[in-house]
KOLTI-219013 format. One record per residue: x, y, z of N, C-alpha, C in turn. Coordinates in steps of 0.1 Angstrom, whole numbers, plus 5000, padded with zeros to 4 digits. Last residue first. Layout:
N
XYZXYZXYZ/...
This chain:
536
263641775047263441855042265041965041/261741415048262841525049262541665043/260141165058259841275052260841415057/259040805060259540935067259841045054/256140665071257340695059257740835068/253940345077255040475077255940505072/252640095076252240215070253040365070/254439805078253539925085253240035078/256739685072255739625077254339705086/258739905066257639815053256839755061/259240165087259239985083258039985076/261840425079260340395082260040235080/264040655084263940585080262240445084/266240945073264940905083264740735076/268641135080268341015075267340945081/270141445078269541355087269041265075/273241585081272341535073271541465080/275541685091274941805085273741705078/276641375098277341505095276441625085/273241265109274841225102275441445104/271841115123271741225128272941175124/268240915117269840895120270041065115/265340815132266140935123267540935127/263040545128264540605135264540735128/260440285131260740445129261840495138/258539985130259740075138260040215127/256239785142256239915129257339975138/256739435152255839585156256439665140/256139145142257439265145257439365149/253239105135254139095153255539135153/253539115108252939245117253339275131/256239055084255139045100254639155106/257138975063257239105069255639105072/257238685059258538745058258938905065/255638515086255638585069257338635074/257238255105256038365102256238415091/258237995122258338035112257038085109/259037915157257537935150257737995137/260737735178260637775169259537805162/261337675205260337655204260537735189/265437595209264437715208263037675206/267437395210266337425219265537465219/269137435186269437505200268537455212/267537295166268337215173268837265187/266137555161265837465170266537355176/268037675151267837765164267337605168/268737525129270337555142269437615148/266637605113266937425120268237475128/266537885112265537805122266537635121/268537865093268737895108267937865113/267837715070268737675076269237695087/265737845061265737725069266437685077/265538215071265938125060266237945067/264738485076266038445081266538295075/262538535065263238575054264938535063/260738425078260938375071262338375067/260738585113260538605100260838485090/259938365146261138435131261038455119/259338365177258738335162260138455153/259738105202260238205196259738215177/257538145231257638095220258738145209/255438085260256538135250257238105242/252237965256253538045263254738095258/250537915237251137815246252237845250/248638055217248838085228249437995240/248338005190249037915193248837935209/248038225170246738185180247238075186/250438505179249538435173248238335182/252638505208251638565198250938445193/254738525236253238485231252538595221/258138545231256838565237255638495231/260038695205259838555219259038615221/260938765172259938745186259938665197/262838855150262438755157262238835170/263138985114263438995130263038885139/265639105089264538995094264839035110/265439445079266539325083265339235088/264639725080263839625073264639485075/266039875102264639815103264039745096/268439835089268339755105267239795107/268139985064268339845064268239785077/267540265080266440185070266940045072/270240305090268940285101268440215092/272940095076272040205082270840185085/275039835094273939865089273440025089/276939735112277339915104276039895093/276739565134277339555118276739605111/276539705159277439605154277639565145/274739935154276239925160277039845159/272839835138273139965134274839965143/272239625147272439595140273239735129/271739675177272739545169273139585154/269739835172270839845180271539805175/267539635164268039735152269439795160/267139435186268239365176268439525163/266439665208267939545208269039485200/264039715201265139805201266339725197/262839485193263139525181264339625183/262839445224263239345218263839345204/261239625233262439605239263339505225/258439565222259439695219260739655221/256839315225258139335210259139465214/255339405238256639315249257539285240/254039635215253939555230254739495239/254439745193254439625194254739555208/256240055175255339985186255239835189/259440165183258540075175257040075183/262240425179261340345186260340255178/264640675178264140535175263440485181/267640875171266040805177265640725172/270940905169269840835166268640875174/273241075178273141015165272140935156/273641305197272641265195273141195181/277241385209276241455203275341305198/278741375229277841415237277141465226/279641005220280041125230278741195236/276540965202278240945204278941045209/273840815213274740925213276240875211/270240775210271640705209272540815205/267240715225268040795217269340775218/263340595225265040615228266140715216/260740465240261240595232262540555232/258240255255259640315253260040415238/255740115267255840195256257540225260/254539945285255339865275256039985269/254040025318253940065303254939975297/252239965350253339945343253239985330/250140275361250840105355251840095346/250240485386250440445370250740285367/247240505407248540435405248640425393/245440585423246240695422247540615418/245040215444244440365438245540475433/246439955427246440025440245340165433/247639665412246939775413246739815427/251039555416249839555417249039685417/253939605409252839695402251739615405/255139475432255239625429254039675419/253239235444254239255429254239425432/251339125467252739165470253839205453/249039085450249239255465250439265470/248239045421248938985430249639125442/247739165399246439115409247039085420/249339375378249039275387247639275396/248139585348248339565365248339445369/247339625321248739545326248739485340/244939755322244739585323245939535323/245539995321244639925335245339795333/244840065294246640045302246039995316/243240095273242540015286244439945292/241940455264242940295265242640215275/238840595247239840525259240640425259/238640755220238640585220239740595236/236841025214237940985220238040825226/234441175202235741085192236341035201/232141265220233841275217234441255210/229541195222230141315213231641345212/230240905245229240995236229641135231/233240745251232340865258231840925242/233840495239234140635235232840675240/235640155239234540255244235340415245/238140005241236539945231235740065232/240140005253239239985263237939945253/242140035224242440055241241039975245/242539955197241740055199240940065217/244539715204244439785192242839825198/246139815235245839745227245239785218/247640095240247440005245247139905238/246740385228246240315232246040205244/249940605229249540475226247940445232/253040655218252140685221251040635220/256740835217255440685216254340685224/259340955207258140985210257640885211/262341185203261741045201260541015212/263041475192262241405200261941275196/265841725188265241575184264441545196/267641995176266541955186265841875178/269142125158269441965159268841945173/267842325145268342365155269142275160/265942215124267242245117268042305130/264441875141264542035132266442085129/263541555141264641655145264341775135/261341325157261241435148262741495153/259741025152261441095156261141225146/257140795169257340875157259140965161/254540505172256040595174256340655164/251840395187252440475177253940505180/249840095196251240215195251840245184/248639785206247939895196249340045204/249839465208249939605214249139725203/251139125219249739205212250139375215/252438925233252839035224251839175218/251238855270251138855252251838985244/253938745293252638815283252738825270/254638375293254938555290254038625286/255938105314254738215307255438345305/259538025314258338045317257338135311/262337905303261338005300260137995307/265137735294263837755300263537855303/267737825271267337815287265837795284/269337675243268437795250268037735263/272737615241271237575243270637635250/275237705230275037625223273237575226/276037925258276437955240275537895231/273537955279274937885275274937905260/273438195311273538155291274538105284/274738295334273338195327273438165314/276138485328277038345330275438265333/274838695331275538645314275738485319/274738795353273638755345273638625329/277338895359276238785364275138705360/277039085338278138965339277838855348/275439255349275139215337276539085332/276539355369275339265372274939165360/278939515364279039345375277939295375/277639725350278039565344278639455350/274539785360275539835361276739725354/272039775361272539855347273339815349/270939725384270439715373270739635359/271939905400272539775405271939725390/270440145398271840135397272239985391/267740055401268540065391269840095384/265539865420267639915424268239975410/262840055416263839965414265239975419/260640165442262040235435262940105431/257340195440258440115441259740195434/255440465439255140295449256340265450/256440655423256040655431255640555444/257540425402258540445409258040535422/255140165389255240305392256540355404/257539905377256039955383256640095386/259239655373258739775366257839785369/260439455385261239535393260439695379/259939205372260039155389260239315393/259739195348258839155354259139175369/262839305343262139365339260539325348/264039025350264139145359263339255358/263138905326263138845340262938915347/263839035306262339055304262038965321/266639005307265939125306264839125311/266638685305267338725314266638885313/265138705276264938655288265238645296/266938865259266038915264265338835273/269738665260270038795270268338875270/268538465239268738435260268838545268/268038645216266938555224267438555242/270838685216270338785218268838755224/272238435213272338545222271938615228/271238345186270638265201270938315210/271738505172270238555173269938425188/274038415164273738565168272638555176/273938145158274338185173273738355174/273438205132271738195142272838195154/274338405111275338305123273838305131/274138645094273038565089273538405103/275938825102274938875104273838735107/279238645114278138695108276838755113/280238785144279438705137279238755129/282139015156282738915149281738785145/280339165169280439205156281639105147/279839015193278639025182279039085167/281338925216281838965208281338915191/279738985249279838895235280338985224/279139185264280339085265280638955256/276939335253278239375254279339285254/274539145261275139165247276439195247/274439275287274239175285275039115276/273439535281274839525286275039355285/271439535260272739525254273739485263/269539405282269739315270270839365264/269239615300269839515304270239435296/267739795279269239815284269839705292/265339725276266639725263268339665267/264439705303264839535293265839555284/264039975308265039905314265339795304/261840045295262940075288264040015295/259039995301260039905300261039925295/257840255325258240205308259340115313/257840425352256940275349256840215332/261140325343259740295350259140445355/262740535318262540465327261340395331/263240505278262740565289262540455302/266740585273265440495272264840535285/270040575255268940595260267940555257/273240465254271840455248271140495258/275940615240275440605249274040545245/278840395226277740435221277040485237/280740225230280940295226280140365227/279139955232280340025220280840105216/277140095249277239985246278340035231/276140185283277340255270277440085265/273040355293274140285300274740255285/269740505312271040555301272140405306/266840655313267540575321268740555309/265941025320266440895311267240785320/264541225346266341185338265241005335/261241375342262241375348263741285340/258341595343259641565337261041465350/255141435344256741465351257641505344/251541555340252741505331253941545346/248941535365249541615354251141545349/245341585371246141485364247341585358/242841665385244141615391245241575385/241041625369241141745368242541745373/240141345364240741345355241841545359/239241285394240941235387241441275372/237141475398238241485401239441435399/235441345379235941465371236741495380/236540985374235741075377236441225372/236440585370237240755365236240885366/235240385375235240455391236140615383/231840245358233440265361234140395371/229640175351229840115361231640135365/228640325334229240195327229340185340/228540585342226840515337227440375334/230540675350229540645355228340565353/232040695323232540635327231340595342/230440915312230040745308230840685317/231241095334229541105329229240915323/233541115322233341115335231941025337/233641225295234141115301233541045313/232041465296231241365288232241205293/233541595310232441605319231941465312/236141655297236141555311234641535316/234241805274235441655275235541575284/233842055293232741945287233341815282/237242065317235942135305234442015303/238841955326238542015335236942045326/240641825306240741785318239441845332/240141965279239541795280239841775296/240042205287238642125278238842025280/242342245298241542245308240442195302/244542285279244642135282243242155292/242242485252243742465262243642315269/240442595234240642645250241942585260/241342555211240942675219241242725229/242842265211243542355205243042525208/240242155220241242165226242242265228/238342255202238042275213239442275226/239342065177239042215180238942235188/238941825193240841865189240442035186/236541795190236741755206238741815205/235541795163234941945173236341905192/237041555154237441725150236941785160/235241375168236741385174237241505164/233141365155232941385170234841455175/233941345125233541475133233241475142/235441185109235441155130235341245131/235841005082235441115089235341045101/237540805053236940815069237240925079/237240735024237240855026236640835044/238740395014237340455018237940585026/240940275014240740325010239440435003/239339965024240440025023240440145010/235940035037236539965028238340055025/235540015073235040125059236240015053/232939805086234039815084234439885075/229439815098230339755088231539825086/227439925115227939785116228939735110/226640195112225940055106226539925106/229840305112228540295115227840235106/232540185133231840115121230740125118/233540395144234440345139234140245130/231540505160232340565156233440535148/229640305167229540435167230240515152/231540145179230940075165230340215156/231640245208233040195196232340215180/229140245216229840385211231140405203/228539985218228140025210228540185205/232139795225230939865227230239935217/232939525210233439625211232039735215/234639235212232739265217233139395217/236039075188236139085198234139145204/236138965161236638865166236638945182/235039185139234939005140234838935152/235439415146233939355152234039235149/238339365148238239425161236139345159/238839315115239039235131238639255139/237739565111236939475109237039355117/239639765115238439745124237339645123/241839595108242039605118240339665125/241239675079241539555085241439535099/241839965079240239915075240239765079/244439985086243440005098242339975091/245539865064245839795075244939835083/244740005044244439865041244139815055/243840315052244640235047243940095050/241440595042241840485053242840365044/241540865033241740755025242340645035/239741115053241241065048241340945038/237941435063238241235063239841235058/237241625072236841615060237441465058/237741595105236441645095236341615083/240141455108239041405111237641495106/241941685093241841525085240441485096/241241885109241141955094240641805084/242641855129241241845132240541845113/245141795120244741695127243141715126/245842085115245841995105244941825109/245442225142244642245132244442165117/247542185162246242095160245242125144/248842415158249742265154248242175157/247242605157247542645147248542465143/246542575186245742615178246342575160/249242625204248742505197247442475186/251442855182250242855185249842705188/255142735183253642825172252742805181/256342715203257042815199255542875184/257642485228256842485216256942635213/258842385250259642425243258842475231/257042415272258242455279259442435266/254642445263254742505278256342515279/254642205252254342305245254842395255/255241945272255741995257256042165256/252741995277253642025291254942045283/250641905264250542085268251742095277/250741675256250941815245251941945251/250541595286251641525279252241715270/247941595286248441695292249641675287/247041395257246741555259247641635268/247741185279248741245261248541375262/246541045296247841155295248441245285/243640915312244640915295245541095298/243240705336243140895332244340895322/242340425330243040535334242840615333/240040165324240440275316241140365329/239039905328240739925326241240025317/236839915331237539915343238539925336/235739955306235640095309236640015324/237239725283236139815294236439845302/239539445285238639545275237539615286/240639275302241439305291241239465287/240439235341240039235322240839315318/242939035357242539195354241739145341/242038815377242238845366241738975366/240138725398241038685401242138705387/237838915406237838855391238638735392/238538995431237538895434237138805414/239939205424240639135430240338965432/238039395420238639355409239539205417/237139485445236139415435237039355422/238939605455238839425465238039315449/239439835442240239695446239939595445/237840025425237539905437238439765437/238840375427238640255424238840105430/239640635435237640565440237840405434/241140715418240840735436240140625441/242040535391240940635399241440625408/245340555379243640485383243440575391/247140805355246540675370245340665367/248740825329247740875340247240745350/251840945316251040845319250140895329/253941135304252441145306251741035305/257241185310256141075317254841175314/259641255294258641315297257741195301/263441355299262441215297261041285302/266141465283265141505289264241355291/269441535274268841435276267441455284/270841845267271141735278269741635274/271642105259272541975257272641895264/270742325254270642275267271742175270/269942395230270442495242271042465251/269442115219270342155217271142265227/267141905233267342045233268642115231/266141605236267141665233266941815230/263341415251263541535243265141585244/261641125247263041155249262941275246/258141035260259041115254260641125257/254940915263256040895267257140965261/251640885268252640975260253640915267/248240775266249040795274250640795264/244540855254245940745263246840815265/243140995242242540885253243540775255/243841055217244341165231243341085243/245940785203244640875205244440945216/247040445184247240555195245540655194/246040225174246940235178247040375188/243240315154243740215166244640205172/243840535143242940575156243040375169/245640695125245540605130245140565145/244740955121244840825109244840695115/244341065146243141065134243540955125/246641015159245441015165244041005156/248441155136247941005139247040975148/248041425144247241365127247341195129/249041425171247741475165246841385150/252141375165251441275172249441355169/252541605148252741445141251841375152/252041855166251241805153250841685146/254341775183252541755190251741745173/256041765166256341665174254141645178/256641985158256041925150255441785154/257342135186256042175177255342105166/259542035185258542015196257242015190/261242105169261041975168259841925177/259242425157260742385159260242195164/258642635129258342525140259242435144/258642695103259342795114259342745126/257242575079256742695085257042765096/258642355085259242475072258342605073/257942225108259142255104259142395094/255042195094255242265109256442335108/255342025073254542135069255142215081/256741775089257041855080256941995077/254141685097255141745108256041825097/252341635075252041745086253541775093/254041405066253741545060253641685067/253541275090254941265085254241395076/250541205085251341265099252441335095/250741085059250041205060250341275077/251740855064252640935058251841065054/253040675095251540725083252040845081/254240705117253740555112252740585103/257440895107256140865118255240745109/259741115110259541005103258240905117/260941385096259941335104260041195103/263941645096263241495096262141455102/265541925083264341825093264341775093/267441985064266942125073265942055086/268541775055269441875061268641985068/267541445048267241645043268341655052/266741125033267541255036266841375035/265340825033265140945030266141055037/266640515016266940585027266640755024/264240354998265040405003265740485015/263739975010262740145008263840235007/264739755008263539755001263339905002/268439745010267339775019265739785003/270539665005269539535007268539595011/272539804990271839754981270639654986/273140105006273339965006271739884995/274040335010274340304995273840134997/275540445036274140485030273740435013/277340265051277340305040275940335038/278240275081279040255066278540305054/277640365111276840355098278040325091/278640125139278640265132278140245118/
């Protein structure tokens, strides 16, 4: 539980209002959502705005050529919502021929889906939104016309992208014309992508599913040799359905289900639970050797049982439940980390953002590409950078989420939201790939078990397992600096594969919470990213 909003370790402050909160990965989003709020707009409505203006600011990480995930709380209601806008593979797509790679590719047009976000907006809007979408796109289209002052990190990030990868010529198009990388802080327009958010915002979710948008997708996605057509895109529509949910201290937590990894959080606290975490120190590397073993036990079951729930129905009772997670436990030995096998890569291009209005209607949100700028390729006059979420799928015909036709893939993306009793006290989420689960877990920790507030348990040191950097030799555990020598030497002695990284890492992903006090919200945004949060 929070203690003290007063704490002396956090680097940013902790932002307050009482009538809103935004808090999103770029502080010109965060404004916008804002602007929405005080113009009468309720959490939904700032919700589609905030995710809009990052679509423009931040065009690697997320963009209406992917795919949406959502917690929604509705005060009227007082219940717990989960929004699935993920999109499938084609109808028409060639199995056998991908099958014959013996590897999904990473990048192009094959490991593009029918991107969801857009209907995602419109399914939102449709059932709680309240201004004009016209009128919540309009800031978004307003920044890709007349440009923005591109940050450090994304002017970096496109220049990696032509360094070090093959990015198609309609990529470079649009994101490096003439070949060159805009300089940080360089004024960056995407008048393909204003006219394609005006057009939206006019005519409705049918321009990009049914209109000249799906025709111009469709159309390249043909001429590339790729199987997404105008009937999968026209076919395509958002679920509502129940959060996956289980009680750590007291606390309820929420997260989104399959085909999202939100199960791992949850297996990782019940896990957690039976350790008695708030009697360690913070800075005690046993802490952090706990929390390592219970995400490997997580990310176990997680691999074996997350795929589209239309195909496969995990046991998720049996899951969650804590005879399992006591089973589980008794693998892990106090004093030496376990073996591990391969893991996917950390890598992820995702947005996350927490909006609450003055109604104490909260959305925790994430949104995404996929990898940093998805698939490489933007159908001609669009702006719209396709994700390449394809490329999670198995190859293997007996894994639940092997590819199949008319099939969602698995998602790293997760949203969440934390309750005491039956009122909402947190959202929260990060981006950062097979990091998400993982940063949920330890800010969790760190907000429940030693009374951290939100800002300080996102800026706190963090640690990684999995595969990053250029080391690529399987799994690995990497740890901020700022945790200090003397625990890396107790993790390694543990056993651990130890990797000492900067102090404020990028492979930590970018996390964003809004804590939800007595009559006060508290937003809070990571140094290691470009986001801020913004009260009112």
């Amino acid at each position: 539980m929070v203690t003290s909003w007063r704490s002396p370790r956090r680097h940013r402050p902790l932002v307050m209002g009482h009538r809103g909160m935004v808090a999103a990965a770029h502080p010109l989003a965060s404004l916008v959502g804002v602007d929405v709020l005080r113009k009468g707009g309720n959490a939904v409505d700032a919700a589609i705005a905030v995710n809009a203006a990052l679509n423009v600011t931040q065009p690697g990480a997320c963009g209406i050529g992917g795919d949406l995930f959502a917690l929604v709380y509705w005060a009227g209601e007082g219940r717990v919502r989960f929004l699935n806008g993920s999109g499938r593979t084609p109808a028409s797509i060639d199995v056998q021929r991908l099958m014959e790679r013996k590897e999904m590719p990473e990048r192009g047009i094959w490991t593009v889906t029918v991107p969801g976000c857009v209907d995602a907006w419109f399914t939102l809007h449709e059932t709680y939104g309240s201004l004009p979408m016209s009128e919540l796109l309009a800031p978004a289209v307003e920044l890709a016309q007349k440009g923005f002052p591109i940050s450090d990190k994304m002017a970096r990030a496109i220049a990696t992208t032509l360094e070090k990868l093959s990015p198609d010529p309609t990529w470079i198009e649009v994101y490096a014309p003439g070949g060159s990388a805009p300089e940080p802080g360089e004024r960056f327009c995407q008048p393909d992508l204003a006219k394609t958010l005006a057009m939206i915002g006019e005519k409705g979710r049918d321009a990009f599913y049914k209109g000249e948008i799906a025709e111009a997708i469709a159309r390249f996605s043909e001429n590339t040799g790729g199987w997404l057509s105008l009937e999968d895109l026209a076919s395509h529509s958002s679920e509502w359905g129940e959060p996956l949910k289980c009680s750590y201290r007291g606390y309820t937590v929420y997260e989104t289900p399959p085909n999202t990894q939100g199960l791992a959080a949850l297996i990782g606290l019940r896990i957690l639970e039976g350790y008695d975490i708030p009697a360690l120190d913070w800075s005690n590397p046993r802490r952090v050797h706990l929390q390592v073993e219970a995400k490997k036990l997580a990310f176990a079951e997680r691999d074996r049982h997350v795929a589209d729930p239309g195909f496969y129905q995990a046991p998720l009772e049996r899951l969650l439940s804590k005879e399992y997670a006591a089973r589980l436990r008794q693998n892990i030995d106090p004093e030496r980390a376990m073996p591990v096998g391969p893991s996917f890569s950390l890598a992820g291009g995702t947005t996350y953002f927490a909006v609450a209005d003055e109604q104490g209607n909260l959305v925790s949100c994430v949104q995404s590409l996929f990898k940093g700028f998805g698939a490489l390729v933007v159908p001609p006059g669009t702006g719209v950078a396709l994700h390449n979420r394809g490329s999670y799928f198995s190859l293997d015909p007996a894994h639940p989420n092997a590819i199949a036709p008319r099939k969602r893939p698995f998602h790293t993306l997760i949203a969440s939201m934390v309750f005491r009793e039956d009122r909402p006290v947190l959202a929260f989420g990060t981006m950062g790939g097979d990091g998400q689960p993982q940063t949920h877990i330890q800010v969790f920790s760190n907000i429940l078990d030693h009374g951290m507030d939100v800002q300080e348990a996102i800026e706190a040191p963090r640690w990684l397992h999995g595969e990053a950097g250029p080391q690529r030799a399987g799994a690995r555990l990497y740890v901020e600096s700022r945790f200090g020598e003397s625990a890396v030497e107790a993790l390694k002695n543990m056993g651990h594969d130890v990797v000492t990284v900067g102090p404020w890492d990028d492979a930590m992903g970018h996390a964003q919470g809004v804590w939800i006090g007595d009559g006060v919200y508290a937003g809070a945004a990571d140094p290691r990213g470009d986001g801020y949060a913004l009260g009112w």
